[in-house]
C-alpha positions as CSV (number, residue, x, y, z in Angstrom):
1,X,0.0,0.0,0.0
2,X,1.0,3.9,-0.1
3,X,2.5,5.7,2.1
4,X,0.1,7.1,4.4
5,X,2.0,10.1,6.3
6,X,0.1,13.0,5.3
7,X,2.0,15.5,3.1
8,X,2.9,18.2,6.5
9,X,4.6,15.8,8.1
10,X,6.9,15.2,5.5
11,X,7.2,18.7,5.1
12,X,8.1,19.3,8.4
13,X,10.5,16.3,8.1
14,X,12.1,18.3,5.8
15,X,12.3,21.5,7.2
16,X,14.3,20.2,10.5
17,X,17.0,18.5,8.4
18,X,17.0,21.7,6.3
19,X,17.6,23.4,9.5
20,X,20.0,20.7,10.7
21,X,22.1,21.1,7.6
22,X,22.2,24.5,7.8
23,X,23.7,24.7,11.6
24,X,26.0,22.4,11.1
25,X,27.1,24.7,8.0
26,X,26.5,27.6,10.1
27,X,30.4,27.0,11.9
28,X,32.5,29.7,11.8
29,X,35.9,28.7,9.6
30,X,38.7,28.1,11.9
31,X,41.2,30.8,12.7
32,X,44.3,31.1,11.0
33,X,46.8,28.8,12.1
34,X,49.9,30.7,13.4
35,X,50.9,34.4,13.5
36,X,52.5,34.1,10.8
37,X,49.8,33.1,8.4
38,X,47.3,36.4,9.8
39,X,50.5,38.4,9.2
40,X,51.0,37.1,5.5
41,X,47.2,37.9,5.0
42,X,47.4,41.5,6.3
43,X,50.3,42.3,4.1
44,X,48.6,40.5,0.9
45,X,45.3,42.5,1.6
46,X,47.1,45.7,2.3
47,X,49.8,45.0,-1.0
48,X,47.1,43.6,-3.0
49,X,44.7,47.0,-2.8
50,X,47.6,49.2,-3.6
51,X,48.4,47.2,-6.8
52,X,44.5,47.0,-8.2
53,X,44.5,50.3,-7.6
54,X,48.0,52.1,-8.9
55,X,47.3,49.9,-12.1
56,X,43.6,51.2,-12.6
57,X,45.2,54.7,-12.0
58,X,47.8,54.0,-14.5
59,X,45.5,52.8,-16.7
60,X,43.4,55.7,-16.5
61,X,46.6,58.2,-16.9
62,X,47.2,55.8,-20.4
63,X,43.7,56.5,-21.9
64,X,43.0,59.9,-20.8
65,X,46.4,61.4,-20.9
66,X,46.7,62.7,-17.0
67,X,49.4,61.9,-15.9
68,X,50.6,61.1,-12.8
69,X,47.8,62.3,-11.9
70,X,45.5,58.7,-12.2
71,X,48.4,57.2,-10.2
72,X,48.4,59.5,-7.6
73,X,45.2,59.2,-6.9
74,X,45.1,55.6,-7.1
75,X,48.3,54.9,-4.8
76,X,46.2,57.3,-2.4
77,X,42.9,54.9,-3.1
78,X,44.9,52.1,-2.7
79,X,46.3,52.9,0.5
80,X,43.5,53.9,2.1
81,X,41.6,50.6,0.9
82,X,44.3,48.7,1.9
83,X,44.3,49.9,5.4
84,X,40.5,49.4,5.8
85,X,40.9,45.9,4.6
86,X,43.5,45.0,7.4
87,X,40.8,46.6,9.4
88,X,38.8,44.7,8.8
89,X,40.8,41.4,8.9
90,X,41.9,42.1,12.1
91,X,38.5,42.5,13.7
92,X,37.4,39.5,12.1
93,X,40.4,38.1,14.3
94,X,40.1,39.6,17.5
95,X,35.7,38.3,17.2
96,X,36.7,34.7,16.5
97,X,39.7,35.1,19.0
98,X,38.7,36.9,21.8
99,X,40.9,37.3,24.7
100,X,40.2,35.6,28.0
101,X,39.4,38.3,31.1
102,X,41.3,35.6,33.4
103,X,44.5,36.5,31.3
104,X,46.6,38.2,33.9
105,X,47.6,41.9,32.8
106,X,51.3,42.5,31.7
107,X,52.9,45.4,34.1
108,X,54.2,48.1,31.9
109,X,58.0,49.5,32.1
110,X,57.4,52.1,33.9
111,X,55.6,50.4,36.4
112,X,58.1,49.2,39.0
């Protein structure tokens, strides 16, 4: 014989292992391994907005015949996107990394 489960259960069947899958999806990717790997990713961020933009400036100075003026503007654009990114990556960071208030407190120098 059919099946005789009427057609909302099923759909509710559904829906919790829809929600199941997504939770489990739903995990933050781990941290970056070492120091050295968030310190690699600030200076490719940082590095890689100046490039895009220095060679979008120069490549506005080549068709419209400004320059240096394209790539000063867009070593200036560069920079600054370059710095918000590594703001950005670093408070990414310091969210999925946050520091324990058990940590005992490091005296400064002149503190004696």
């Amino acid at each position: 014989m059919a099946d005789k489960t009427p057609p909302e259960d099923a759909l509710d069947n559904l829906r919790r292992r829809v929600d199941a899958a997504r939770a489990e999806s739903a995990q933050p990717s781990p941290p970056p391994q070492s120091p050295a790997s968030l310190a690699f990713r600030f200076g490719g961020e940082f590095g890689a907005a100046i490039i895009v933009s220095a060679l979008l400036g120069y490549g506005a100075d080549h068709f419209l015949h400004t320059a240096p003026w394209g790539l000063i503007i867009g070593l200036g654009l560069g920079f600054a996107a370059g710095v918000v990114n590594v703001v950005r990556v670093a408070q990414t960071y310091s969210r999925a990394n946050p520091v324990d208030p058990n940590t005992p407190s490091v005296p400064d120098d002149d503190q004696e």
